[in-house]
C-alpha positions in Angstrom: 36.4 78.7 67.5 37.5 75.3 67.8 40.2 73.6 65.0 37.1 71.0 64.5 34.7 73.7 64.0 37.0 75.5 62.1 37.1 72.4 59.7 33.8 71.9 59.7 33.0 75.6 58.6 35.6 75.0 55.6 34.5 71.5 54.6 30.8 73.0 54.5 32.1 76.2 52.5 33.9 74.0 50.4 31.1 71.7 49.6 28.8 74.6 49.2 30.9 76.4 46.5 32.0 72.3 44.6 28.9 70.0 45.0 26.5 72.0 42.9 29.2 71.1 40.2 29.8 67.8 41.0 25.9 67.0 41.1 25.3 68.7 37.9 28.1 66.7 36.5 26.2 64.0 37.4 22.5 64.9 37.0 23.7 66.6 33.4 22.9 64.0 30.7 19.4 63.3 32.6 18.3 67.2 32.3 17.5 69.3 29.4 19.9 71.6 28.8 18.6 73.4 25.6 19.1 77.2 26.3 15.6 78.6 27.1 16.8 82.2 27.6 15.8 84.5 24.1 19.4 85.3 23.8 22.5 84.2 23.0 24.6 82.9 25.9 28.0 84.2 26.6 31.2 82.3 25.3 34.1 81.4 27.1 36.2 84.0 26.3 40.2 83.6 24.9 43.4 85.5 24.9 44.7 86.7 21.9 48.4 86.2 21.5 48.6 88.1 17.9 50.4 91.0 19.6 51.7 92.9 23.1 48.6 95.4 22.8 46.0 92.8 21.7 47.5 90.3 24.5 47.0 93.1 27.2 43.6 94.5 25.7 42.3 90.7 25.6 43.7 89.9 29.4 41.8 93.4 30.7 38.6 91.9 29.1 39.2 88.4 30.5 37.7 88.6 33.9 34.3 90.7 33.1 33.9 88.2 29.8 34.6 85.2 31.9 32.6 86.4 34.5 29.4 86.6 31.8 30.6 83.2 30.7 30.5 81.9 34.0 27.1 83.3 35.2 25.4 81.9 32.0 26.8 78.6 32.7 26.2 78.3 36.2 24.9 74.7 37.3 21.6 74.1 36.4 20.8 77.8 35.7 18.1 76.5 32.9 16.6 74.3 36.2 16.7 77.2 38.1 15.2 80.4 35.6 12.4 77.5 34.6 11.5 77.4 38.7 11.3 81.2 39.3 9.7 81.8 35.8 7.1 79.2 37.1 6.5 80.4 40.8 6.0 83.8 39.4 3.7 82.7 37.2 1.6 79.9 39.2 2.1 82.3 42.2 2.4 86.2 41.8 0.1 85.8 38.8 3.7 87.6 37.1 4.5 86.9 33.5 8.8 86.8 35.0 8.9 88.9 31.3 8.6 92.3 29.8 7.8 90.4 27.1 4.7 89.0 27.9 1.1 89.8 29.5 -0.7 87.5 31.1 -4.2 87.6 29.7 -7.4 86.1 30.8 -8.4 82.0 31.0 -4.3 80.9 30.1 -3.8 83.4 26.9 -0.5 84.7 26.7 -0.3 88.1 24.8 2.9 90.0 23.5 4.0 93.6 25.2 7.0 94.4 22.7 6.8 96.5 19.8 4.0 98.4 20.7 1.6 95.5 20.1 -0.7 96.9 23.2 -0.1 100.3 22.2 -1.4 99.4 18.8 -4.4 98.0 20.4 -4.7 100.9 23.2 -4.4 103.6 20.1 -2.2 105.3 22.2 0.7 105.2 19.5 -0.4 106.9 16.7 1.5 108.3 13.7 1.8 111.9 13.1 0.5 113.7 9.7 4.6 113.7 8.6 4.8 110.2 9.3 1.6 109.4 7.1 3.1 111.1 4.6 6.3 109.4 4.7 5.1 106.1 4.7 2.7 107.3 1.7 5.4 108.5 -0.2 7.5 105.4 0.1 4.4 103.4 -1.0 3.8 105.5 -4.2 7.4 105.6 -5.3 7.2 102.0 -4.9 4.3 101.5 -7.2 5.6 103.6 -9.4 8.4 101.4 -9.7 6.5 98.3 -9.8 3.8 99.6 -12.4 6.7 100.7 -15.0 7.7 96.9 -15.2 3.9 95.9 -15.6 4.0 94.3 -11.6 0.8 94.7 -8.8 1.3 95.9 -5.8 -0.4 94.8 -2.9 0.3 96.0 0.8 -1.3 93.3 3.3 -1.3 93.7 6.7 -1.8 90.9 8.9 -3.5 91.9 12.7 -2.0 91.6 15.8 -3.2 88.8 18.3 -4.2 91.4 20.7 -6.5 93.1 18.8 -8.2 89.9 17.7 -8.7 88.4 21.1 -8.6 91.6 23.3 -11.8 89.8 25.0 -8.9 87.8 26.5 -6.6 90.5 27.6 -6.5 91.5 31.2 -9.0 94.4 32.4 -6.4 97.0 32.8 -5.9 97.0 29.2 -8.1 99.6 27.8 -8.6 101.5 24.4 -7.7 105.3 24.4 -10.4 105.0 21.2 -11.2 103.2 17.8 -8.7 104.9 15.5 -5.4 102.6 15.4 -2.2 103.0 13.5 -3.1 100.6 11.4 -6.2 102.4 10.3 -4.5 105.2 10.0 -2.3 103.6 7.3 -5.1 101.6 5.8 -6.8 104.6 5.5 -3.9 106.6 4.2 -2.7 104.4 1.3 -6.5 103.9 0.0 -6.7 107.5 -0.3 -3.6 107.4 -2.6 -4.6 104.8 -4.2 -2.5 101.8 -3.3 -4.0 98.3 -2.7 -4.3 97.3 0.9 -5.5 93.8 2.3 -5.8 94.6 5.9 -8.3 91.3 7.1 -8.8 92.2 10.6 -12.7 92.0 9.8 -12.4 88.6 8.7 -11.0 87.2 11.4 -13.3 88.9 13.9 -16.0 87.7 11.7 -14.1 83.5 12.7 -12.7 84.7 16.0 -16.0 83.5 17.9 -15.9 80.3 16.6 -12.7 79.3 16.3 -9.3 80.3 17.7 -7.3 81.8 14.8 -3.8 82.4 16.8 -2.1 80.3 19.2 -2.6 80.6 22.9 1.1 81.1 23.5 2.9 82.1 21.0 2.2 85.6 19.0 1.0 84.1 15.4 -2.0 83.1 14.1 -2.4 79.7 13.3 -3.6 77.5 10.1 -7.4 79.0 10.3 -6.0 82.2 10.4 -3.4 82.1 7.7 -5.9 80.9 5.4 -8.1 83.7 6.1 -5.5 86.4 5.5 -4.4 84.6 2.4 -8.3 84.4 1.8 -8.4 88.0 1.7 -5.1 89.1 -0.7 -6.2 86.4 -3.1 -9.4 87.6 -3.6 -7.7 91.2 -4.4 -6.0 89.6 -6.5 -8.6 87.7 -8.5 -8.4 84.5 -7.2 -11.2 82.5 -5.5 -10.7 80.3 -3.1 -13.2 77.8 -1.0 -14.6 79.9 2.2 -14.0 78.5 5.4 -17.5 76.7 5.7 -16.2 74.4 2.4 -13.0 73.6 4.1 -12.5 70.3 5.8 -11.2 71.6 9.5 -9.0 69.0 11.6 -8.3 69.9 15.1 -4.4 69.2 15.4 -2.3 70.4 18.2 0.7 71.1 16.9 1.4 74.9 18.4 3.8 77.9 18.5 5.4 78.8 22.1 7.6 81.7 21.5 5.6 83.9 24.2 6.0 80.7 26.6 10.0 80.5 25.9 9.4 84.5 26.2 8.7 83.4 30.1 11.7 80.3 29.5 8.7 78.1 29.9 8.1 76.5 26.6 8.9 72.9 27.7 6.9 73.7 30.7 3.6 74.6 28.7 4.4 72.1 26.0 4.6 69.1 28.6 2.3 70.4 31.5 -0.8 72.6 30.0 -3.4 71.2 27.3 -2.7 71.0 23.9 -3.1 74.1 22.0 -5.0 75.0 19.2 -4.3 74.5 15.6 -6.3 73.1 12.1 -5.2 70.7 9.9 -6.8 72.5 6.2 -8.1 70.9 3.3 -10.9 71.3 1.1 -9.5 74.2 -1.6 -7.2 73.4 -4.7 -3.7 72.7 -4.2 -2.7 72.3 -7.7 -0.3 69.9 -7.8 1.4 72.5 -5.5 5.7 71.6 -4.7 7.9 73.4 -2.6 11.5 73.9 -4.4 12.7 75.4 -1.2 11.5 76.1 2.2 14.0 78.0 4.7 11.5 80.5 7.0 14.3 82.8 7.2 15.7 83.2 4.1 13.3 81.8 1.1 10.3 79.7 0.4 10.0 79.0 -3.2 6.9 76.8 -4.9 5.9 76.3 -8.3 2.0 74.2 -9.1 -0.4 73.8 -11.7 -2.6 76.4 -10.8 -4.8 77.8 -13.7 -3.6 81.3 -12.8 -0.2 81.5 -14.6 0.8 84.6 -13.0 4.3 84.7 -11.0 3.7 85.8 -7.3 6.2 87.9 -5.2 6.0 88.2 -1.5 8.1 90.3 0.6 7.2 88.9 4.2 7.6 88.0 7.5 6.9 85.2 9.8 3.4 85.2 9.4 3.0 84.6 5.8 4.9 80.9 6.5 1.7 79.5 7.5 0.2 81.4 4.4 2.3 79.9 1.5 0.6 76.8 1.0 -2.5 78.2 -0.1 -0.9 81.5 -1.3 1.8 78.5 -3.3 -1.1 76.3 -4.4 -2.7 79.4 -6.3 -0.3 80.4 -9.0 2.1 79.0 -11.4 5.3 80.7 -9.4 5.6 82.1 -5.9 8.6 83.5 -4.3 8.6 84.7 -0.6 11.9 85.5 0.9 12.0 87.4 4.0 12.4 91.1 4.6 14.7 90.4 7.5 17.9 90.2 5.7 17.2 87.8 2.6 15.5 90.4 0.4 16.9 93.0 -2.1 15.5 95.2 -4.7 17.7 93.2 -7.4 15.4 90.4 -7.1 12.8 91.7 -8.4 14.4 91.8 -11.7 15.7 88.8 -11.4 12.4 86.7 -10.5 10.2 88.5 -13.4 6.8 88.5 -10.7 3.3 89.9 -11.7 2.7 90.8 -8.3 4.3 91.8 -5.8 3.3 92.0 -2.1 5.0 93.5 0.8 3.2 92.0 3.7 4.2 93.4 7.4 2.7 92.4 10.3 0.5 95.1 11.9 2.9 95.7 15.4 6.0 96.5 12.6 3.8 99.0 10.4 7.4 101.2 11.4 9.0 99.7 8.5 7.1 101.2 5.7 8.6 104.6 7.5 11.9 103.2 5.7 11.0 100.6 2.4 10.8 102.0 -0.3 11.8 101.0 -4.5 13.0 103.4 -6.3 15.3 103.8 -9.5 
């Protein structure tokens, strides 16, 4: 090889490993750069200089930490995940996620925590676990009832069960009985209240989409049909849907699209998806005194019914407590993930209390339980 050639071969290596870097420092404030990936990216790592053993343990760690760093980091990595997630997609007809199944006519449907296998029935509880999750539910109305409080389970439905006319053919039931009927079923029998609405919203589904196209929640509609149902085992009536003034609005939920790292992708490129603007039923005067989805949401309101209302929850109830809020003097929601302990229950006085849990994280009433 030739001393030109040779240059040429090291100029061309050169600009192959430095001009992605140099274009990216360019192209950088012109693309978005919001991390897309459901995690959290690597840091650049340090050295610690505390002490000789924590100075060599951090300098053995260095290269595989930086090496993380690095690969997270890479020029226009975000650019480039968005491009693969989107061939595989628009191409191989591949979701590019565990996470997600493709369903029929653009619906997006979630594959973690045994949502299909709640629909399929293939995921059943055994008689011990039955019994456990009976058990915990008695103890814990036993400790509710000896401070005068209700207690309501609700369990909200999962997408996929809802809309399975939308999931692709290879999904198919095993048979009828579910896990959630199972526990329905199982806490009736021993006497604890249970507001599982799944018939509800398949009485709606036909007629209106209840949960967002991408994402794994049900919408406004929705919500106020599960709230619908607990408030009428509570007591409460509230306007059916036919009364309600119904808004299209298309606000949405994307969290199966950023599933895929595609959320700006279906929020920019695909039609607008489907969500109500409600009103029509009593809100009472209803004001938030503090709204934080992950921690608390706290309302008080004029309602007639002056009882204080107590919801341990999870990210569907959000698009509940308006109407849940709007019905009762006092309502307190904080999340089970991490915000909620036993001690507030003395502390917040409630008449009721409600433990609502989504149907595909039914596992966790394996584990809650009040007690003395």
């Amino acid at each position: 090889m030739t001393k030109g050639k040779a240059a040429a071969w090291l100029a061309g290596f050169a600009l192959l490993l430095l001009g992605p870097g140099a274009a990216y420092a360019f192209a950088r404030p012109l693309l978005n750069t919001e991390n897309t990936e459901n995690r959290q990216l690597a840091e650049m790592p340090s050295l610690s200089f505390e002490g000789a053993k924590e100075f060599t343990d951090s300098l053995k760690a260095f290269p595989g930490l930086f090496n993380s760093f690095f690969n997270d980091h890479v020029p226009f990595r975000s650019q480039l995940i968005r491009l693969n997630s989107l061939l595989s997609v628009e191409i191989l007809g591949d979701p590019a996620s565990d996470s997600v199944v493709l369903g029929k006519e653009g619906w997006l449907f979630y594959a973690d925590e045994e949502s299909i296998e709640d629909y399929k029935g293939t995921n059943l509880y055994t008689e011990e676990e039955l019994a456990q999750i009976r058990d915990n539910c008695l103890a814990s109305k036993d400790y509710l009832e000896k401070r005068g409080i209700e207690f309501v389970v609700l369990i909200p439905s999962n997408k996929e069960d809802i809309y399975s006319r939308y999931l692709p053919d290879y999904i198919t039931k095993k048979g009828e009985l579910t896990r959630a009927r199972q526990v329905v079923d199982c806490l009736r029998e021993a006497g604890i209240r249970v507001v599982y609405p799944r018939q509800e919203l398949l009485d709606y589904s036909g007629k209106y989409d209840l949960y967002w196209h991408y994402d794994t929640h049900w919408n406004n509609l929705g919500a106020y049909i599960g709230a619908k149902a607990l408030l009428e085992e509570l007591g409460v009536q509230v306007p059916p849907v036919e009364e309600l003034t119904i808004e299209p609005d298309d606000f949405s939920g994307y969290d199966l699209a950023g599933m895929m790292n595609l959320k700006s992708y279906y929020e920019e490129n695909l039609p607008a998806d489907v969500n109500y603007l409600l009103s029509g039923y009593p809100v009472n005067n209803m004001t938030a005194i503090q709204v934080n989805d992950a921690t608390e949401l706290i309302y008080q309101s004029d309602a007639p019914d002056k009882r204080r209302f107590f919801m341990v929850r999870d990210s569907f109830a959000g698009s509940m407590a308006p109407v849940l809020a709007s019905s009762f003097a006092y309502t307190y929601m904080p999340h089970w993930n991490g915000c909620f302990e036993q001690s507030m229950i003395d502390a917040q006085q409630p008449d009721i209390f409600v433990y609502e849990v989504v149907e595909r994280r039914l596992d966790i009433l394996l584990s809650f339980r009040l007690s003395e």
